[in-house]
DSSP file (Angstrom, degrees, kcal/mol; ACC not computed):
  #  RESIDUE AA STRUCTURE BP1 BP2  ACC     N-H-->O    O-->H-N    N-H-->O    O-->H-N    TCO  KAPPA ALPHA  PHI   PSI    X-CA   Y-CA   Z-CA
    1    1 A X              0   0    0      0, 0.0     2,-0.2     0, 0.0     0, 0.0   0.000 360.0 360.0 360.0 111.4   45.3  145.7   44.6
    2    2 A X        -     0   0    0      2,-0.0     2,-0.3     0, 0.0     3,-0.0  -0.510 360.0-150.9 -77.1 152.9   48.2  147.7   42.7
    3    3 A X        -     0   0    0     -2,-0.2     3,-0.1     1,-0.1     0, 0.0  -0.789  17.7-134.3-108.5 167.7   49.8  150.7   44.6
    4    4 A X  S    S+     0   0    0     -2,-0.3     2,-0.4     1,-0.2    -1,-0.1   0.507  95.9  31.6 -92.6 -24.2   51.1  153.4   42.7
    5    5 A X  S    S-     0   0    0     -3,-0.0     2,-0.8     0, 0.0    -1,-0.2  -0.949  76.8-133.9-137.0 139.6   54.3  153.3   44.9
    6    6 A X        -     0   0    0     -2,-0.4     0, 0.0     1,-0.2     0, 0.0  -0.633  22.1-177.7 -95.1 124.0   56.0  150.1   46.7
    7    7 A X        -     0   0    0     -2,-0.8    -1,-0.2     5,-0.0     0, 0.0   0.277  53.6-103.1 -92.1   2.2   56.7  151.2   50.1
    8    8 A X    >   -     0   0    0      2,-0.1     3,-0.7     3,-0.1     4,-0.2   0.999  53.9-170.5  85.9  44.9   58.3  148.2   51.1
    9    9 A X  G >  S+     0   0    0      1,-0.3     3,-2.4     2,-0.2    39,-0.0   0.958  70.0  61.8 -97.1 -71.4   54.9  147.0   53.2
   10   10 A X  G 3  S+     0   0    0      1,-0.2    -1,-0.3     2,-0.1     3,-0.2   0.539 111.6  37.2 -37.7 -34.2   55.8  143.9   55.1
   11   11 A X  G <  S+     0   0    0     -3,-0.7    -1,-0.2     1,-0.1    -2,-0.2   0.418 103.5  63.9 -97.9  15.7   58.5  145.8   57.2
   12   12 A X  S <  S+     0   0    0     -3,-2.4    22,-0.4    -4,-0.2     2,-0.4  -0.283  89.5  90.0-114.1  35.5   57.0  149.3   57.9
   13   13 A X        -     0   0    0     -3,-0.2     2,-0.6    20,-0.1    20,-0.2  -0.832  56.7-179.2-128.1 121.5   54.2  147.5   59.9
   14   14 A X  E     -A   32   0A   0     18,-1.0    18,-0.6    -2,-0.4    -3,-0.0  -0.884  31.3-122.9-102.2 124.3   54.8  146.8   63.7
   15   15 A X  E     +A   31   0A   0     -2,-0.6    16,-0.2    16,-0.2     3,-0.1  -0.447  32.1 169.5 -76.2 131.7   52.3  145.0   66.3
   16   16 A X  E    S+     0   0A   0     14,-1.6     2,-0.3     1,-0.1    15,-0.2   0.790  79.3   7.5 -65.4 -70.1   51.5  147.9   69.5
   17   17 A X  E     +A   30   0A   0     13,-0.9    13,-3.0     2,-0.0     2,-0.9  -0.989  54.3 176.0-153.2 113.5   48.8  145.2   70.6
   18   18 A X  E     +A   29   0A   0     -2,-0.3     2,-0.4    11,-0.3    11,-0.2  -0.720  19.3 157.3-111.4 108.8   47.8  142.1   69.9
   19   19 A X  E     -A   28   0A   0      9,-2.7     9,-1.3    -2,-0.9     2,-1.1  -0.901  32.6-142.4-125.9 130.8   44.5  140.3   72.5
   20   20 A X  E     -A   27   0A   0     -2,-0.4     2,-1.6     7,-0.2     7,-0.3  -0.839  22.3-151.4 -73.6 103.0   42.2  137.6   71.4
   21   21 A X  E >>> -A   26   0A   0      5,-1.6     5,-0.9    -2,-1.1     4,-0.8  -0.449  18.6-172.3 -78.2  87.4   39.6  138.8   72.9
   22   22 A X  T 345S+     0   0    0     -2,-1.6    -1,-0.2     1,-0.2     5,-0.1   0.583  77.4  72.2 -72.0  -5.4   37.2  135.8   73.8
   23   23 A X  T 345S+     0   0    0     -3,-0.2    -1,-0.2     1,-0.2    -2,-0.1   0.983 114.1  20.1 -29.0 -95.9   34.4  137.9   74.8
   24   24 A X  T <45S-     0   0    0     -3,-0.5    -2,-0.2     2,-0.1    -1,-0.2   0.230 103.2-117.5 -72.6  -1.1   33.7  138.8   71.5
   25   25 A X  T  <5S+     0   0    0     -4,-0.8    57,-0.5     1,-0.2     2,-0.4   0.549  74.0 104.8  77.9  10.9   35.1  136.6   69.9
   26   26 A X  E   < -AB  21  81A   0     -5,-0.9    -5,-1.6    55,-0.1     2,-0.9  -0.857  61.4-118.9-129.6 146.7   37.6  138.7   68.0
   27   27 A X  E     -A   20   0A   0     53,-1.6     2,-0.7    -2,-0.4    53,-0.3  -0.839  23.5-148.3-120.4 119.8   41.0  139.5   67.8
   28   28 A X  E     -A   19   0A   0     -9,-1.3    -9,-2.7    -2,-0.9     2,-0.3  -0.646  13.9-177.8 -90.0 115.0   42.3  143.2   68.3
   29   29 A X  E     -AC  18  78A   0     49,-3.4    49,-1.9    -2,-0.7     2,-0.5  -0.891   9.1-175.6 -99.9 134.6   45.0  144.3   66.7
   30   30 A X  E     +A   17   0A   0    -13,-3.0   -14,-1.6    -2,-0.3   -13,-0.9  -0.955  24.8 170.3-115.6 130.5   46.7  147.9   67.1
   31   31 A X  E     -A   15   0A   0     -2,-0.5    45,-2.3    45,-0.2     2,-0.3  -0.914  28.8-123.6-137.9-166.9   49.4  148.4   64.9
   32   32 A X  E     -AD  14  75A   0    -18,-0.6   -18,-1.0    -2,-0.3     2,-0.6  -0.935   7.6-162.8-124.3 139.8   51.8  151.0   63.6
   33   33 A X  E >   - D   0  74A   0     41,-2.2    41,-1.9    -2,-0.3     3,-0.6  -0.968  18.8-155.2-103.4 117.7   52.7  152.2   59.9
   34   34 A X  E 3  S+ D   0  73A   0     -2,-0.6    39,-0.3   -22,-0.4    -2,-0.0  -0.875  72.0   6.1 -75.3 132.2   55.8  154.0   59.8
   35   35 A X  T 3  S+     0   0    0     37,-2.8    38,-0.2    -2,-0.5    -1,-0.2   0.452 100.4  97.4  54.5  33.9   56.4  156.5   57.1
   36   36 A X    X>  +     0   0    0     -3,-0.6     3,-2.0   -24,-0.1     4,-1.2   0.002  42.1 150.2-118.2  27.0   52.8  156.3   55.5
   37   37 A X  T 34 S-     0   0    0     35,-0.5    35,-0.1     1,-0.2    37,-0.1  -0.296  78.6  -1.6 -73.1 131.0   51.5  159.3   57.2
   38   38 A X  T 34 S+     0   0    0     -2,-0.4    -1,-0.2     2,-0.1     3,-0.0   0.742 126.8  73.3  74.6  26.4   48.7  160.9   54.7
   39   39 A X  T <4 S+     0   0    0     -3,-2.0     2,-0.4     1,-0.0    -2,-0.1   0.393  74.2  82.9-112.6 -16.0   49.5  158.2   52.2
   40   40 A X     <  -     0   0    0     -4,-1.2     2,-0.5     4,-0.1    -2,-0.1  -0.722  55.0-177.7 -99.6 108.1   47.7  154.9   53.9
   41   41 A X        -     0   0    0     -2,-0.4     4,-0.5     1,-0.1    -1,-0.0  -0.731  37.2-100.4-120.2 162.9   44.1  154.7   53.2
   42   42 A X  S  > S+     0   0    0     -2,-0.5     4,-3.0     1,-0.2     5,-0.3   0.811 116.8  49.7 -22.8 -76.1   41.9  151.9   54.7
   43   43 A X  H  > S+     0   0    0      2,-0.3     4,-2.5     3,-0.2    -1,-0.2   0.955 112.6  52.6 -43.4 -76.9   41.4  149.3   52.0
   44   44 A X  H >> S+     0   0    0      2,-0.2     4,-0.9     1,-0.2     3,-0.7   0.788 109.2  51.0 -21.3 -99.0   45.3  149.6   51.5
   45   45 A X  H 3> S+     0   0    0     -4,-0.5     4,-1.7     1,-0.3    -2,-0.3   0.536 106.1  53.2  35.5 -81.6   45.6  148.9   55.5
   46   46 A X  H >X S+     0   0    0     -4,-3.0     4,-1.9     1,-0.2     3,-0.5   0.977 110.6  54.2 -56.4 -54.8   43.2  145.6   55.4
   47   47 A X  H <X S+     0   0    0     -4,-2.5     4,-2.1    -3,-0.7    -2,-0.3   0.820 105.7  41.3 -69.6 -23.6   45.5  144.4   52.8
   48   48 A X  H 3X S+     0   0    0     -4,-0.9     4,-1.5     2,-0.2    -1,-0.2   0.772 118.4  54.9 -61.8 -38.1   49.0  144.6   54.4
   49   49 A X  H <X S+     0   0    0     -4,-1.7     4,-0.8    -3,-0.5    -2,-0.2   0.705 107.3  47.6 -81.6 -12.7   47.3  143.3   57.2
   50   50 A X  H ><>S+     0   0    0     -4,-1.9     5,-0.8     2,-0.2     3,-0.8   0.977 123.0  31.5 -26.8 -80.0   46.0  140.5   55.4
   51   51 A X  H ><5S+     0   0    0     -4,-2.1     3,-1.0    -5,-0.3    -2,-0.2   0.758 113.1  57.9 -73.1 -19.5   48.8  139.6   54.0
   52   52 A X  H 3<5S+     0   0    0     -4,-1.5    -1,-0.3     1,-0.2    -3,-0.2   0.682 119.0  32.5 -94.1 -30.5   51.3  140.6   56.6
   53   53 A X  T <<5S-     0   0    0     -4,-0.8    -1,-0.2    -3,-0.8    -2,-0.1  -0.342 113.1-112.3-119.1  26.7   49.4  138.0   59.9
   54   54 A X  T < 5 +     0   0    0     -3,-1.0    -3,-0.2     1,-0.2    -4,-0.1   0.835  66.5 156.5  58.9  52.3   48.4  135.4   57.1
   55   55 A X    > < +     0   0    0     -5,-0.8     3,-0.6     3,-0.1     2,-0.4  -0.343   6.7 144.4-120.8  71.4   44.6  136.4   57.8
   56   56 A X  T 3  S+     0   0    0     -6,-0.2     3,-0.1     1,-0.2     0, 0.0  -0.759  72.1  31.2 -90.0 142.1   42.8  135.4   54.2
   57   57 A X  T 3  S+     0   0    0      1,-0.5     2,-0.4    -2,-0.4    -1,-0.2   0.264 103.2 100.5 106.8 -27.4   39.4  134.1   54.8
   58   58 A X  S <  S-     0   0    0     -3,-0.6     2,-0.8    25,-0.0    -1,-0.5  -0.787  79.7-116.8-104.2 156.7   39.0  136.3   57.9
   59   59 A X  E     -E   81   0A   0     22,-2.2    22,-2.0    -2,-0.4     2,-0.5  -0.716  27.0-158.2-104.1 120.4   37.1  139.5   57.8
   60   60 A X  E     -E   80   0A   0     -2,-0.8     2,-0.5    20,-0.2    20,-0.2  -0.874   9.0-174.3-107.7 120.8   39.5  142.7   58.6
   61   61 A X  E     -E   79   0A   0     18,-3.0    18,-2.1    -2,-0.5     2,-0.5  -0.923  13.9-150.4-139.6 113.7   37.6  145.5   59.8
   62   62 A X  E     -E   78   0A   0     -2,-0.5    16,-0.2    16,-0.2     3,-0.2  -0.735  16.1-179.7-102.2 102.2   39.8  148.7   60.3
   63   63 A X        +     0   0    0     14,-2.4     2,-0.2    -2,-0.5    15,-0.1   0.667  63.1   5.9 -80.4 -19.4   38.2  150.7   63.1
   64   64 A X        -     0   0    0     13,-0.7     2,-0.5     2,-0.0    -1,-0.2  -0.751  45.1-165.4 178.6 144.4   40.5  153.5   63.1
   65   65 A X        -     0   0    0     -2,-0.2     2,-0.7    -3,-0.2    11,-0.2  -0.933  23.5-174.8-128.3  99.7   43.6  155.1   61.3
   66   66 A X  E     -F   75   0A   0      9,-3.9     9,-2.3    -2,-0.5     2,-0.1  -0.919   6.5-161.1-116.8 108.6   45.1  157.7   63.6
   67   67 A X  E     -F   74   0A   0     -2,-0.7     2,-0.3     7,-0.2     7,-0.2  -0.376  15.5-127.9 -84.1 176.4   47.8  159.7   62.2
   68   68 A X  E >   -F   71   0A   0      5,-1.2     3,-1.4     3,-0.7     5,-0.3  -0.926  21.4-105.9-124.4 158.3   50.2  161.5   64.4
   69   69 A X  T 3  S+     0   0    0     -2,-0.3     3,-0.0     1,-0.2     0, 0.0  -0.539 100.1   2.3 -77.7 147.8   51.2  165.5   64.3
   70   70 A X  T 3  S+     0   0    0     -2,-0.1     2,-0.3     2,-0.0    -1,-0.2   0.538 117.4  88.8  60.7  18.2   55.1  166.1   62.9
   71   71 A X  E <  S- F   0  68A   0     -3,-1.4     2,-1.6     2,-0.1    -3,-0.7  -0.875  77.5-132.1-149.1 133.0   55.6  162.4   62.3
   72   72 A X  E    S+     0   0A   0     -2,-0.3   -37,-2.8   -35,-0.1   -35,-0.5  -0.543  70.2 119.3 -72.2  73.7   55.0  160.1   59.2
   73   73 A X  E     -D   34   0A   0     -2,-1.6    -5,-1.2    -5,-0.3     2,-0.5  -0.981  44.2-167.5-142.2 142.5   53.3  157.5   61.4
   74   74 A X  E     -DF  33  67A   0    -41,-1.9   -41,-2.2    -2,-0.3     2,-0.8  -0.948  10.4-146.9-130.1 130.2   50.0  156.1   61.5
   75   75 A X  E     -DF  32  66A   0     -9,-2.3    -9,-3.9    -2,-0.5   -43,-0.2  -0.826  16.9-161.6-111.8 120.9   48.3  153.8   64.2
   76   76 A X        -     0   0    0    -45,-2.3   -45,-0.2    -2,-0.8   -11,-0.1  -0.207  13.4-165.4 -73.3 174.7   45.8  151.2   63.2
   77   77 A X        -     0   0    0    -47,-0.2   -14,-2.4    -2,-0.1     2,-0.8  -0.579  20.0-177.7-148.1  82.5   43.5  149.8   65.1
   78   78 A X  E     -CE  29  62A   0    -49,-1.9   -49,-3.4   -16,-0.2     2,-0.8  -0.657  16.2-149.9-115.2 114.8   42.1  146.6   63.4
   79   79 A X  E     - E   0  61A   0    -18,-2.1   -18,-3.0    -2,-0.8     2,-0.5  -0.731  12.5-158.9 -95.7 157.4   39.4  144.0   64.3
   80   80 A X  E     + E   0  60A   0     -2,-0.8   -53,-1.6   -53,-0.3     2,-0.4  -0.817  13.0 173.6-115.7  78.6   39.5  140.4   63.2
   81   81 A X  E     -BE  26  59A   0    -22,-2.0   -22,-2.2    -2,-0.5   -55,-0.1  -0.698  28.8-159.2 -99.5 129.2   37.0  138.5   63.1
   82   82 A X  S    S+     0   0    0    -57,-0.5     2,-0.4    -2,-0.4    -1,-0.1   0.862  84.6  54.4 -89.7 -25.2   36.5  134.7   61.7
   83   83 A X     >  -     0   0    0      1,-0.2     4,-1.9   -24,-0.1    -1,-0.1  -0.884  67.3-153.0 -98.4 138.2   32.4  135.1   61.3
   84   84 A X  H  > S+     0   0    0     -2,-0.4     4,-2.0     2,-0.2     5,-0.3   0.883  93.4  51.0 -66.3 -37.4   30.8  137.7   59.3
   85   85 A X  H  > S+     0   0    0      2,-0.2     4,-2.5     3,-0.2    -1,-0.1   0.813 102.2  57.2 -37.8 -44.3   27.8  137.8   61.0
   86   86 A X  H  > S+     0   0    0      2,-0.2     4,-1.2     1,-0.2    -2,-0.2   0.999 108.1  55.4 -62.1 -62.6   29.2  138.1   64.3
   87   87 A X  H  X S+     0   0    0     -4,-1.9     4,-1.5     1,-0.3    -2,-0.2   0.668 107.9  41.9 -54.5 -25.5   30.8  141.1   62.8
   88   88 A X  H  < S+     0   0    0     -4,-2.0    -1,-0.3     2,-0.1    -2,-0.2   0.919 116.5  56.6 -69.2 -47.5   27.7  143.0   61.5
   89   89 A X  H  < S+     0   0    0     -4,-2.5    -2,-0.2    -5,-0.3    -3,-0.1   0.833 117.4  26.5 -27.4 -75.8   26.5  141.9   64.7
   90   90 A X  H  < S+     0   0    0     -4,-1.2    -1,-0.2   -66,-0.1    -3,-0.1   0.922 111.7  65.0 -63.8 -61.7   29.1  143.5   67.0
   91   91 A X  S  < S-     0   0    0     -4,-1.5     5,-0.0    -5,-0.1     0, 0.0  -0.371  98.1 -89.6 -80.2 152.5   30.5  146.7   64.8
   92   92 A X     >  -     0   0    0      1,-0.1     4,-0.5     3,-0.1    -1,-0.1  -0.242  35.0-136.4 -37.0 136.4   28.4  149.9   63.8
   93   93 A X  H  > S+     0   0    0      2,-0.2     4,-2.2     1,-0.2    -1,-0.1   0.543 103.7  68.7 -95.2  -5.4   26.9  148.7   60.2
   94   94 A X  H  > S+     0   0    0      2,-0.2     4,-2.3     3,-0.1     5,-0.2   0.986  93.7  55.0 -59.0 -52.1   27.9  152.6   58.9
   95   95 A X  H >> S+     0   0    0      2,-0.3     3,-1.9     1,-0.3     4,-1.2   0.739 114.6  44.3 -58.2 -90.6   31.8  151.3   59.3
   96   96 A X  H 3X S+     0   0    0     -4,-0.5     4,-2.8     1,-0.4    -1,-0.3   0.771 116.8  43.4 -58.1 -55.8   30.3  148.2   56.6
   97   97 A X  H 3X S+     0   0    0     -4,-2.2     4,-1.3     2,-0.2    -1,-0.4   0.892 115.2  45.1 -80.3 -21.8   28.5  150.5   54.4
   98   98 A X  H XX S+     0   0    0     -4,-2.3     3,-1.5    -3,-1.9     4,-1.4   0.984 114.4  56.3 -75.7 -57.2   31.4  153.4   54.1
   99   99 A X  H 3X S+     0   0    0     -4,-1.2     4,-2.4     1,-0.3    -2,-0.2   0.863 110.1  41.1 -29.8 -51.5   33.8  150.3   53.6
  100  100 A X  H 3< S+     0   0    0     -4,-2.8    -1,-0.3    -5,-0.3    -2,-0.2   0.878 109.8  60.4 -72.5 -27.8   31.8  149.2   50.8
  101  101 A X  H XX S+     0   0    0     -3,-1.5     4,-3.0    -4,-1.3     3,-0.7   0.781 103.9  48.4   6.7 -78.6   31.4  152.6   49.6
  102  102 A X  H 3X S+     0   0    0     -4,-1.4     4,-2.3     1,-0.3    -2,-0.2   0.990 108.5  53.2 -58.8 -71.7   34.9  152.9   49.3
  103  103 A X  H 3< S+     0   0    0     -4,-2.4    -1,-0.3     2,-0.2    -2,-0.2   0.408 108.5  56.4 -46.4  -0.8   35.3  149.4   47.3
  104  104 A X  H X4 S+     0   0    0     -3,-0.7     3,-1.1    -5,-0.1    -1,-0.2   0.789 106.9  44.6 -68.2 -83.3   32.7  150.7   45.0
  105  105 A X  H >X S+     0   0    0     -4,-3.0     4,-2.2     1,-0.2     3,-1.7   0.852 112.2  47.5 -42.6 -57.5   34.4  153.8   44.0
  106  106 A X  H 3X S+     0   0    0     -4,-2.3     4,-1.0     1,-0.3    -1,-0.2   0.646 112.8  47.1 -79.6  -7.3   37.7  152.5   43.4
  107  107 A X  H <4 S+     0   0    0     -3,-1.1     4,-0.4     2,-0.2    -1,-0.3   0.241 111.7  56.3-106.0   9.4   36.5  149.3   41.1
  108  108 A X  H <> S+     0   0    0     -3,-1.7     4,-1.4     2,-0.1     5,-0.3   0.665 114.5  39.0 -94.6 -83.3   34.3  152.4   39.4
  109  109 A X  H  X S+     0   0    0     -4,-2.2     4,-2.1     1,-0.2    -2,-0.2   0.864 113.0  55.5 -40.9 -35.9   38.0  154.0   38.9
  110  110 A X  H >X S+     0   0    0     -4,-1.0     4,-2.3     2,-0.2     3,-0.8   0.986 110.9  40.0 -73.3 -57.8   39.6  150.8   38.0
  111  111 A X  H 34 S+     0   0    0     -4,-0.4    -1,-0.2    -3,-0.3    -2,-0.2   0.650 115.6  56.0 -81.1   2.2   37.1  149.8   34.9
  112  112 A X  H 3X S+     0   0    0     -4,-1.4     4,-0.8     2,-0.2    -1,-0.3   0.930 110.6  44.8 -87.0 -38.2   37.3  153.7   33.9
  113  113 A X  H <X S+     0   0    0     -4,-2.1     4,-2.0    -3,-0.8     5,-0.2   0.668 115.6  46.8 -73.3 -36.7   41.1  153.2   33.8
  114  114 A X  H  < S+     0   0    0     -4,-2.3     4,-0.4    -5,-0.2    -1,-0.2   0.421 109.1  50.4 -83.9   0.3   40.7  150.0   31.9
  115  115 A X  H  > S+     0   0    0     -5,-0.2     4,-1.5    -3,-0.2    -2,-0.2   0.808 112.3  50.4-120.1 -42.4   38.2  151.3   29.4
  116  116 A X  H  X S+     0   0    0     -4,-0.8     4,-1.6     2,-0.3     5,-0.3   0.869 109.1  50.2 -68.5 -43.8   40.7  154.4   28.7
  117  117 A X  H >X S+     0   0    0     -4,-2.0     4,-2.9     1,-0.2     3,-1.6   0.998 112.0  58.4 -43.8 -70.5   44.0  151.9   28.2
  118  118 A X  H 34 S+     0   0    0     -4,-0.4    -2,-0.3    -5,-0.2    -1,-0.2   0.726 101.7  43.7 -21.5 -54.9   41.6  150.4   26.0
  119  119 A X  H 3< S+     0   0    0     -4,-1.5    -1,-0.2    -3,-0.2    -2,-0.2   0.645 114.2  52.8 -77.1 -24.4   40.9  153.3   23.7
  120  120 A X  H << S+     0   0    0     -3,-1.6    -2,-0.2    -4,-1.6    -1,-0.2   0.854 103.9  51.5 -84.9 -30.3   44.4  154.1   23.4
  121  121 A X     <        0   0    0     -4,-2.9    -1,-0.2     1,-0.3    -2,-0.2   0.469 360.0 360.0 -82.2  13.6   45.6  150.9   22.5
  122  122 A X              0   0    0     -5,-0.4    -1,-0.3     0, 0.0    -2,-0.1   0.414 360.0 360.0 -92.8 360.0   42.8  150.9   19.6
């Protein structure tokens, strides 16, 4: 995933809360973004937290992105899950279908962007 600006991602992220929850099977994470308030959008999010707790191969499903008023901070709230099934299971399946949504659109922008590089460089 390119960003349009490097924010430095690996040290503006800090663990609130971290619980395996054995319950569910899952592990909840809360964390905090510092200075990406109104820049940070989901898809961004699952990938810093990917890469930031090592989780490739696990399914990151980011249940809520709570900015705060008069401060460039954002609180995450992220489940973790090792099965996909279990994870349709357990979360609302809208939260699955806006996700995918999202991942539509932007690989719709991406080959739109790639077909216009294209046409100039002809």
């Amino acid at each position: 995933m390119k960003y349009l600006k490097d924010f430095g991602y690996m040290s503006i992220i800090q663990t609130v809360n971290d619980v395996n929850n054995a319950f569910l099977s899952r592990r909840e994470l809360i964390c905090n973004f510092t200075g990406l308030g109104g820049k940070l959008k989901k898809l961004e999010a699952i990938d810093m937290i990917t890469k930031e707790f090592k989780l490739s191969g696990k399914i990151v499903i980011p249940m809520r992105l709570q900015t705060h008023v008069g401060k460039s901070l954002i609180t995450g709230t992220f489940y973790i899950y090792e099965d996909e099934a279990l994870a349709k299971k357990h979360v609302n399946p809208i939260i699955f279908e806006r996700l995918e949504k999202t991942k539509a659109k932007q690989s719709e922008a991406d080959n739109a962007k790639n077909e216009a590089t294209t046409e100039k460089s002809e």
